[in-house]
TORVOZA-627656 format. One record per atom (N, C-alpha, C, CB): residue in one letter; chain; x, y, z; atom name. Coordinates in steps of 0.2 Angstrom, whole numbers. Glycine has a CB too. Layout:
<firos>
   r   c       x       y       z    a
   a   A       X       Y       Z   CA
...
</firos>
This chain:
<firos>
   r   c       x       y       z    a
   x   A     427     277     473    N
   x   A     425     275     480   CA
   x   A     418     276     481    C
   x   A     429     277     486   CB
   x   A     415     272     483    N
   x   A     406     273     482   CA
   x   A     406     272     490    C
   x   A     401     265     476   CB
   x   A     400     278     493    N
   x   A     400     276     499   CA
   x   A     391     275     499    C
   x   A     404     282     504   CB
   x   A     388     271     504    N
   x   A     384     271     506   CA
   x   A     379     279     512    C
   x   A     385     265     508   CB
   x   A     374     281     510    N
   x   A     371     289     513   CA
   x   A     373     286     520    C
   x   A     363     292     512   CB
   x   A     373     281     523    N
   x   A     374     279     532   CA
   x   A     382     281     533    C
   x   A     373     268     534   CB
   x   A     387     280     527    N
   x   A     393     281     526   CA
   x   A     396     288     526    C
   x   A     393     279     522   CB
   x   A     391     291     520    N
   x   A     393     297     522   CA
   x   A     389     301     526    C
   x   A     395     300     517   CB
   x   A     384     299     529    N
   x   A     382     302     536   CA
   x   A     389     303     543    C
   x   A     375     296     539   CB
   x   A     392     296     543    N
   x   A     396     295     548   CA
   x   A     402     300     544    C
   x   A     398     286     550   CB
   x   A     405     301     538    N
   x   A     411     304     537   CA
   x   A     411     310     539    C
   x   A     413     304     531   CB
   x   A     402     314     538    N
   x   A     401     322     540   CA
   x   A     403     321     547    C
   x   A     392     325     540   CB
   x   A     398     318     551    N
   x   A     398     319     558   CA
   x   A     406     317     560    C
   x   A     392     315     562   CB
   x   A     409     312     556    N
   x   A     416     313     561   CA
   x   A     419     318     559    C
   x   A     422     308     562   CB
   x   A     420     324     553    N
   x   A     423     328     551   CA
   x   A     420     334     556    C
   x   A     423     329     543   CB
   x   A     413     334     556    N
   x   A     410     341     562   CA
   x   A     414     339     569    C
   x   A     399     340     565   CB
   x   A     414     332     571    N
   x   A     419     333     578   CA
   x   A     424     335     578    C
   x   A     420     327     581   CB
   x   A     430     334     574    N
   x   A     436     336     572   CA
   x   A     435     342     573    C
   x   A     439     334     566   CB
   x   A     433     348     567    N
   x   A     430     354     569   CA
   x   A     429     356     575    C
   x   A     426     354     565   CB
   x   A     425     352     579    N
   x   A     424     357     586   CA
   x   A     429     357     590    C
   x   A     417     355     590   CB
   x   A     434     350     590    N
   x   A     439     349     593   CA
   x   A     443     355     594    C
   x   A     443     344     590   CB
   x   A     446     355     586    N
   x   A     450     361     581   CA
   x   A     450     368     585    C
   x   A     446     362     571   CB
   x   A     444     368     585    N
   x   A     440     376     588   CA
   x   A     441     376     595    C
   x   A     432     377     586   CB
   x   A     439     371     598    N
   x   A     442     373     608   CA
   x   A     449     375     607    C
   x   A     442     365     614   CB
   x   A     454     373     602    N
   x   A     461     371     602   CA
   x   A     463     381     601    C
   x   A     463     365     594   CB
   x   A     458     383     597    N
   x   A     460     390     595   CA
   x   A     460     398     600    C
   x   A     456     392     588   CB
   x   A     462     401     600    N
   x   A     466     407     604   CA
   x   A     465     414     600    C
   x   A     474     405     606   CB
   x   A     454     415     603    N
   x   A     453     419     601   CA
   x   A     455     426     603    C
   x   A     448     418     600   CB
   x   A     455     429     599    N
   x   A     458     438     603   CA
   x   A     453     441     606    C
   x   A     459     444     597   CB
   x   A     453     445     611    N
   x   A     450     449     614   CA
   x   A     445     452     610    C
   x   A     454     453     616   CB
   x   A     443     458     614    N
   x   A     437     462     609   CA
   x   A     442     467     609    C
   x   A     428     465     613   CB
   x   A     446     470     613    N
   x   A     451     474     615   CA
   x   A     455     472     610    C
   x   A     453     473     622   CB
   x   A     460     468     607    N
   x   A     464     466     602   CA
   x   A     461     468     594    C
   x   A     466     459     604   CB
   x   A     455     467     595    N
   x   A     450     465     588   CA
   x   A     448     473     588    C
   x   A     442     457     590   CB
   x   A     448     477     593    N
   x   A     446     483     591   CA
   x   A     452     487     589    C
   x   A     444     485     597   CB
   x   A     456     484     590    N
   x   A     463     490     590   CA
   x   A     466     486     583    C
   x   A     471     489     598   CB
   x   A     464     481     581    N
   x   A     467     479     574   CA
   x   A     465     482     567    C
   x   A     466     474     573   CB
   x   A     458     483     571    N
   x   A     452     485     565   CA
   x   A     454     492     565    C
   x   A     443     483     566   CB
   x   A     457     496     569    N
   x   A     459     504     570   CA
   x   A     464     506     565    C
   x   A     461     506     578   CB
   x   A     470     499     565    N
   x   A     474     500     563   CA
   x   A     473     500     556    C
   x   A     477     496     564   CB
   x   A     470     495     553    N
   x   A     466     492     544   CA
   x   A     464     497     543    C
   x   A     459     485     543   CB
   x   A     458     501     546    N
   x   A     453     508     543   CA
   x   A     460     512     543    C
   x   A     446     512     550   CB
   x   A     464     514     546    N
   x   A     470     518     547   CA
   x   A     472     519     539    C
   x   A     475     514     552   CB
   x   A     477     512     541    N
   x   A     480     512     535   CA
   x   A     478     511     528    C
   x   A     484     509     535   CB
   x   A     470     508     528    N
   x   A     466     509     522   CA
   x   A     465     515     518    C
   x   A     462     508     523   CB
   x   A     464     519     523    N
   x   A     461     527     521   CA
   x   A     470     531     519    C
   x   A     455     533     530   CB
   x   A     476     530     522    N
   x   A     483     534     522   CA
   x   A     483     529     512    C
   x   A     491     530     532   CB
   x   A     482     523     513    N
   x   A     485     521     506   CA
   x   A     479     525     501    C
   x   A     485     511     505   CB
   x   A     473     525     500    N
   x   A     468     526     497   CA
   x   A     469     537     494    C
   x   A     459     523     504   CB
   x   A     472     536     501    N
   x   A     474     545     502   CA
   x   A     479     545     496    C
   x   A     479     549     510   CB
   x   A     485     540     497    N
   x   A     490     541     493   CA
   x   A     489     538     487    C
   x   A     496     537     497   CB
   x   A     486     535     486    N
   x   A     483     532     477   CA
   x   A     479     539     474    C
   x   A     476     523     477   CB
   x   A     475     540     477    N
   x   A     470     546     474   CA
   x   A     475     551     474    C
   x   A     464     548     479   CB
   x   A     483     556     475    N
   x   A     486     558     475   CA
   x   A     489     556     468    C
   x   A     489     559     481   CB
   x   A     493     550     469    N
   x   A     496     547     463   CA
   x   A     494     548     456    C
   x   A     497     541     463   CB
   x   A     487     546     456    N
   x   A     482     547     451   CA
   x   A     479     552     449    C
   x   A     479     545     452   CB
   x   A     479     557     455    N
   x   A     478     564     451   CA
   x   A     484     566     445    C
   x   A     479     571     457   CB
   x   A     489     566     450    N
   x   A     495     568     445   CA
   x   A     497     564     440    C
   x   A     501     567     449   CB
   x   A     494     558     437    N
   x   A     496     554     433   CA
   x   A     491     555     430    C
   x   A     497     547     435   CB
   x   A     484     557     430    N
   x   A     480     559     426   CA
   x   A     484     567     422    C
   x   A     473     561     429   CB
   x   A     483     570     427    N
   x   A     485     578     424   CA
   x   A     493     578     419    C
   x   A     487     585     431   CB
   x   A     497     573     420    N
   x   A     501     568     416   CA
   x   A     501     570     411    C
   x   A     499     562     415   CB
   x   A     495     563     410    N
   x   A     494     560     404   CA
   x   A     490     564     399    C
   x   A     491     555     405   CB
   x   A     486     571     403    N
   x   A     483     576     398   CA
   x   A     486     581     395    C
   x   A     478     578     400   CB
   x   A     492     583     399    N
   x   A     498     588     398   CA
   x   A     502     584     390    C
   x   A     503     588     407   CB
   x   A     504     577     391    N
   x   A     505     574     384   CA
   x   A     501     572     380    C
   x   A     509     569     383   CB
   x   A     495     572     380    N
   x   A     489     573     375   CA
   x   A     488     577     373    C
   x   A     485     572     375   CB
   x   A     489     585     376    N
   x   A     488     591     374   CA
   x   A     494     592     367    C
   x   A     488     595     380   CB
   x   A     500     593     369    N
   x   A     509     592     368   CA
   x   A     506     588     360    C
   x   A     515     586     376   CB
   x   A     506     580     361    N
   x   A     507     577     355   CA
   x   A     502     579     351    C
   x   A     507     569     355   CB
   x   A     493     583     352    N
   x   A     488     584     349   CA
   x   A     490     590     345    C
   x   A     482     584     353   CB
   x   A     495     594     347    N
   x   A     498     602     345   CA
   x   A     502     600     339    C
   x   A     505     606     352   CB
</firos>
């Protein structure tokens, strides 16, 4: 399909209207909600990052405890 630039001038601008429609349509959160989610994310980012960096100590000291063992 071959459009002419007058063509797909009109395809942008009706897809930009659609879009702005789209966007009155949506049910943005608070600052109050958008604060308390982002508390939650940092929260449980650092509790999982705690818990990996735990796992991984121990899975290092592991793996050097049987490298020592098979190196013997």
């Amino acid at each position: 399909m071959v459009f002419s630039i007058k063509e797909k001038y009109e395809v942008i601008k009706q897809f930009l209207r659609e879009v702005k429609v789209e966007l009155k349509k949506v049910t943005w959160p608070s600052r109050k909600d958008t604060l308390a989610a982002t508390v939650v994310v940092l929260i449980t980012v650092i509790i999982i990052a705690f818990f990996l960096g735990i796992v991984d100590s121990g899975l290092s000291t592991l793996v050097k405890e049987l490298l020592k063992k098979a190196a013997s």
